[in-house]
Every structure is written in C-alpha cells, then in structure tokens.
N, C-alpha and C positions, 0 to 999 in steps of 0.2 A: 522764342520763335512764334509762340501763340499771342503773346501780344502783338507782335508785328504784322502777322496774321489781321487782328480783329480792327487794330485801328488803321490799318488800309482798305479793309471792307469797310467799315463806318465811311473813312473819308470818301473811297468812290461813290458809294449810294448817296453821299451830302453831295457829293459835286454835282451826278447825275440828277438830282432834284431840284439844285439852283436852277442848272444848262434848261430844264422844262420851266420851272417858274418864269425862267426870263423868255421864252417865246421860242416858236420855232424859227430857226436860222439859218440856212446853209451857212457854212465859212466865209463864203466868196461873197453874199450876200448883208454880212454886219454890218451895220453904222461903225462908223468910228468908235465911240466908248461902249458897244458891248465887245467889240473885239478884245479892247484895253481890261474890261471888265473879268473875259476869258482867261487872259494872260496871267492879271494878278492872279485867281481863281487859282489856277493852278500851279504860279509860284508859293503862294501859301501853303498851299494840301502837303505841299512837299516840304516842306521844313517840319514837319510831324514826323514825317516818315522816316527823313534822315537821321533825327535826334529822337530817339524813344523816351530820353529823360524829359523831355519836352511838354507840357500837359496839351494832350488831344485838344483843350477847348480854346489853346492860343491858335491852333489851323482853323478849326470853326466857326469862332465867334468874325474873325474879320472877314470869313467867306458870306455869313450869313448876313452881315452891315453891306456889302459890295453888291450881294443880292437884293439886299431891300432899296438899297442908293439906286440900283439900277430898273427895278422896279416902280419907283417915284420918278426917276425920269424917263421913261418909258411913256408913265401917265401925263406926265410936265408935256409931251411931245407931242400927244394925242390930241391934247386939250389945245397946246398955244401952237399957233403956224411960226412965230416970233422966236421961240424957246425950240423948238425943231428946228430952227434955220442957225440959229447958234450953237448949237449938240453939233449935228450934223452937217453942218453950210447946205450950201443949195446947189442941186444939176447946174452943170456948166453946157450950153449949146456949142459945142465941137464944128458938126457941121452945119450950115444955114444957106437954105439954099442952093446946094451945091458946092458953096464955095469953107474953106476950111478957115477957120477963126486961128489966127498963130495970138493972138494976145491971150485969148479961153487956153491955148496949148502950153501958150509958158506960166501961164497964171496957176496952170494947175500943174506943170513940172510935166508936161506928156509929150513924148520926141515921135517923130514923125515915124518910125519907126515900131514903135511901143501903138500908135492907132490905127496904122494898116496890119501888125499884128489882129489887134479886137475884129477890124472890118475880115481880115483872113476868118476868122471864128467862126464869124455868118455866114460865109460862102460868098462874100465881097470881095470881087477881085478891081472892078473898077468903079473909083472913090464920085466920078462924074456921074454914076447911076445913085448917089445918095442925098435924097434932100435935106433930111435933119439927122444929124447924130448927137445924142445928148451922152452924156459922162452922167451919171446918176453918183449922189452919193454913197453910195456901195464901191464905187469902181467900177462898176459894170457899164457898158456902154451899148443903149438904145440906139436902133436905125430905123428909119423908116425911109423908102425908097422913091422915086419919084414912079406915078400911075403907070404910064411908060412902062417901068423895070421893075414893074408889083407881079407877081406868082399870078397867074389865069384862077379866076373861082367859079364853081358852076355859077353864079348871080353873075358874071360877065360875059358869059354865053346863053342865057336863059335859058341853062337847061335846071331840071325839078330834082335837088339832091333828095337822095331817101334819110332821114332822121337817123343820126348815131345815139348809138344805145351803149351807157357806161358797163362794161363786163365786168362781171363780179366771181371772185375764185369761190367755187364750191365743194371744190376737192384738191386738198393740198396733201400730198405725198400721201395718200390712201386715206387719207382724214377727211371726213363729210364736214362740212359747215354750216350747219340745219339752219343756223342764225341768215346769214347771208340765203342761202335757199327758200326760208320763208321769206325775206324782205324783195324777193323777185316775184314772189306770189304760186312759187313751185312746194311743192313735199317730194316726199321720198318713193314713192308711186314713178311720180314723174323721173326720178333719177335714174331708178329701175331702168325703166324705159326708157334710157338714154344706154344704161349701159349694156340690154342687152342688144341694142340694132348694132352697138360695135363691138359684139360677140365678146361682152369682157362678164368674168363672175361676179367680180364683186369690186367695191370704193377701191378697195387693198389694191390692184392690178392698176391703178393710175395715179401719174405722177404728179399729172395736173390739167384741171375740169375748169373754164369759164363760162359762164350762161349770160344773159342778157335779157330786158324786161323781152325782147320781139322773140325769145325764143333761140337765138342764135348760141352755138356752144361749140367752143375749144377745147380740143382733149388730145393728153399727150400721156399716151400707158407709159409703163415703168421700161418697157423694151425699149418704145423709142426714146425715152431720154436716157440710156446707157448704151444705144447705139449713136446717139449724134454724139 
C-alpha cells in the first residue's frame, strides 16, 4: 500500500510540473498537439499505477521526452510563422462580411448548427449583426460585429471615463497580505483605518478585503459571507 502510495504522489507532482513547463492553458484553449501531448501524458502515468511490478521510470521517462518534444515545438512555433501553420493550420474566416463562408464550414467539418451554437455563447442571436467570425485554431470562435451592432463606449458619446484601477485582495479569510498591501503603497496603519470606520476588531473578522492604487476597497466580513 505504501508503495502505491508514493509512486502516485511522484507521478502526480511529474505530471503537474510538465502541465507548467508546457505553458499555461485552458482546455478549451490547446493547439492541437498539446491536447495530444495531455492525453499521452496521462495515459502513461497510468500504466505505473496499474502494474506496481512495473518500474516507475518506464511512466517517467516517456512523460519527460513528450515534455521536452513539446517544449521544442512550442519554440519551433514561436520562432517560424511556417512550422506554426503546419502544428496548428490556420484560422478559418467563418463569417466575412456578413455573409457565412459554407466551403470554410465543410472545410472545417462545422454544421450550421454547431456555429449558431458558438454565435448563442456571445449573446448572438442575429448572425446579419456579424461582420467577421473567424474559427481560431483552438476551436474557439472570434466575432466581431458590424459599428452598427458594436456595445455604446463612453469614447462614442464623448463622455470622460474615470481610470480603472486593478483590485488587489489584501485580506483573504482573516489572512493580511502585507506583500500585495505594500505593492499598493498602503501598511498596516492604513488597514487599521479601514477596518475600524467599519467597526471590525481585527484582519480575523473578514472574509475578504480588496483595495486599489485610488484607494477604493471591497470588504465582505465573515457574517456576510455565511449569510449569503
């Protein structure tokens, strides 16, 4: 049992340190061979774990070749527009001009159905407000709308937005974050002073604090978030 134990911990932390080596990813987001590359990945790790008589470093060794094959072409990809358009092929333009490409749709296997699915996603209900839709390598499917049927921004009424400022958690479930706290240009003075105007004793009493460089702060005590 304690071997089984210890070479399932080895092989998850090998996994979890390819999955970072190779880049961050969403799922939905892969190229084609690192998906392929996830797959083997973990059909490997798993023949260790099935067979204990098995030595740990036949899971290993082909997980760490698949990480470095995918690693060189990562960089192959970087480097050539040529060797990226071969790995990956290239965005197919869906929709152009308004009007829907059926050769881009059989070309790439996608039913008429499966793209007002995507356009549904956006909040697309009608495909005549869409002037380009591109199919991205990933899967995923880019729109851009015609000026027309583009969202209102204050730059199209000239009016003067005020500057958004990134919020930074500085109190996570009673835990201060003096790091993040100094990187806003605040100390612990200042925190004070935040938490007595909303009559709280101390970090402990909150579930969660965000501030921002203009001084702006979120705060949600331990009440309210066991009352929502």
């Amino acid at each position: 049992m304690a071997i089984s134990i210890i070479r399932t911990l080895i092989l998850y932390f090998a996994i979890v340190v390819s999955m970072r080596i190779m880049g961050k990813r969403q799922l939905g987001e892969m190229e084609p061979a690192e998906f392929v590359v996830a797959v083997l990945i973990s059909d490997l790790a798993a023949h260790p774990l099935q067979d204990i008589g098995s030595p740990l470093l036949y899971g290993l060794i082909p997980v760490m070749i698949l990480v470095l094959c995918q690693v060189l072409i990562s960089g192959g990809m970087v480097k050539s527009i040529r060797f990226r358009s071969l790995i990956c092929g290239k965005p197919s333009l869906i929709i152009e001009n308004g009007k829907i490409s059926e050769p881009e749709l059989r070309k790439n296997r996608v039913t008429l159905d499966e793209l007002a699915e995507q356009l549904r996603k956006k909040d697309i209900l009608d495909i005549s407000t869409v002037k380009y839709a591109v199919l991205e390598t990933s899967g995923t499917l880019s729109t851009i709308l015609y000026p027309t049927e583009s969202p209102l921004t204050p730059k199209h009424m000239n009016i003067q937005a005020d500057d958004v400022c990134y919020p930074v958690i500085v109190i996570n479930d009673g835990r201060v974050l003096e790091r993040n706290l100094q990187k806003l240009g605040f100390n612990l003075k200042w925190l004070e002073k935040q938490l007595d105007s909303r009559k709280l004793k101390n970090a402990g009493d909150v579930y969660l604090m965000t501030a921002d460089t203009s001084g702006k702060v979120y705060l949600a005590s331990k009440e309210d978030a066991a009352n929502a």
